[in-house]
C-alpha positions in Angstrom: 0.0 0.0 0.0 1.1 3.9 -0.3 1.0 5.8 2.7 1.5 9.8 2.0 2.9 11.2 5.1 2.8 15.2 5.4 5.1 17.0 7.7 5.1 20.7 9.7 8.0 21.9 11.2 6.8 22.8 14.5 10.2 24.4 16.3 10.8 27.2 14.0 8.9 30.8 13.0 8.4 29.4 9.3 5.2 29.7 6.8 3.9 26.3 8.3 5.2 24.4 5.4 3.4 20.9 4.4 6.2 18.5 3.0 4.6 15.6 1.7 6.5 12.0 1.0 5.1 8.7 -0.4 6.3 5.5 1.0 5.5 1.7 0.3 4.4 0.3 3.1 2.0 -2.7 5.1 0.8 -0.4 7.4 1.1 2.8 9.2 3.6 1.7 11.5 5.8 0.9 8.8 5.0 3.6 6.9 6.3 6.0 9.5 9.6 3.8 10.3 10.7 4.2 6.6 10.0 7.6 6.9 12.0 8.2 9.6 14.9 6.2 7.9 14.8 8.1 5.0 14.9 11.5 6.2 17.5 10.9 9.1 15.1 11.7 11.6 14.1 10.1 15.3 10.7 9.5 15.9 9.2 10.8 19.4 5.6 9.9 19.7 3.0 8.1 17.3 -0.4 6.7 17.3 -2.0 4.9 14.8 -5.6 4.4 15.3 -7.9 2.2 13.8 -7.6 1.2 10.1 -8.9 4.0 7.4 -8.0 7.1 10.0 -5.2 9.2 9.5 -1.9 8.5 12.2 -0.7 11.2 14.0 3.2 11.7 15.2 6.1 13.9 15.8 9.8 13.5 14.4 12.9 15.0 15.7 15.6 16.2 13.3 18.4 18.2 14.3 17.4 21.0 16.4 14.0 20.8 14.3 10.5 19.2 15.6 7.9 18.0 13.2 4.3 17.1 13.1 3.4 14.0 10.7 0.4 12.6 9.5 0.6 9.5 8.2 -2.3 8.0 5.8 -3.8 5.9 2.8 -3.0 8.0 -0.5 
C-alpha cells in the first residue's frame, strides 16, 4: 500500500510548510519507520488508530521538531 505522510515543522517561526513524501508500506507503522529512515530523523511519539483514519506523530531532526500525518494516498 502507499501511505502519503505530510510534515510541519513545529520548532521554527516558518510559513507552516506541508512536506509531503510517499512510502510503500504494510501499514502505518511501517509507513512511518521508513519515513524516519529516510529522512534521518528520530521518531518521538506516534499513534496509529484504527484502520482507514489518518496516524498522528512527531519526528525530531536536528534541532527541528515535526508534526506528521501519516495516511492511505
Amino acid at each position: 500500500m502507499q501511505y502519503t505522510i505530510e510534515s510541519r515543522e513545529l520548532t521554527h517561526d516558518r510559513r507552516h510548510e506541508l512536506h509531503p513524501t510517499t512510502v510503500e508500506a504494510r501499514d502505518p507503522d511501517e509507513a512511518i519507520s521508513r519515513f524516519v529512515d529516510l529522512s534521518n530523523s528520530e521518531l518521538v511519539s506516534f499513534s496509529a488508530p484504527r484502520t482507514g483514519q489518518e496516524s498522528i506523530g512527531t519526528v525530531r531532526k536536528d534541532e527541528s521538531v515535526f508534526l506528521v500525518r501519516v495516511y492511505q494516498a
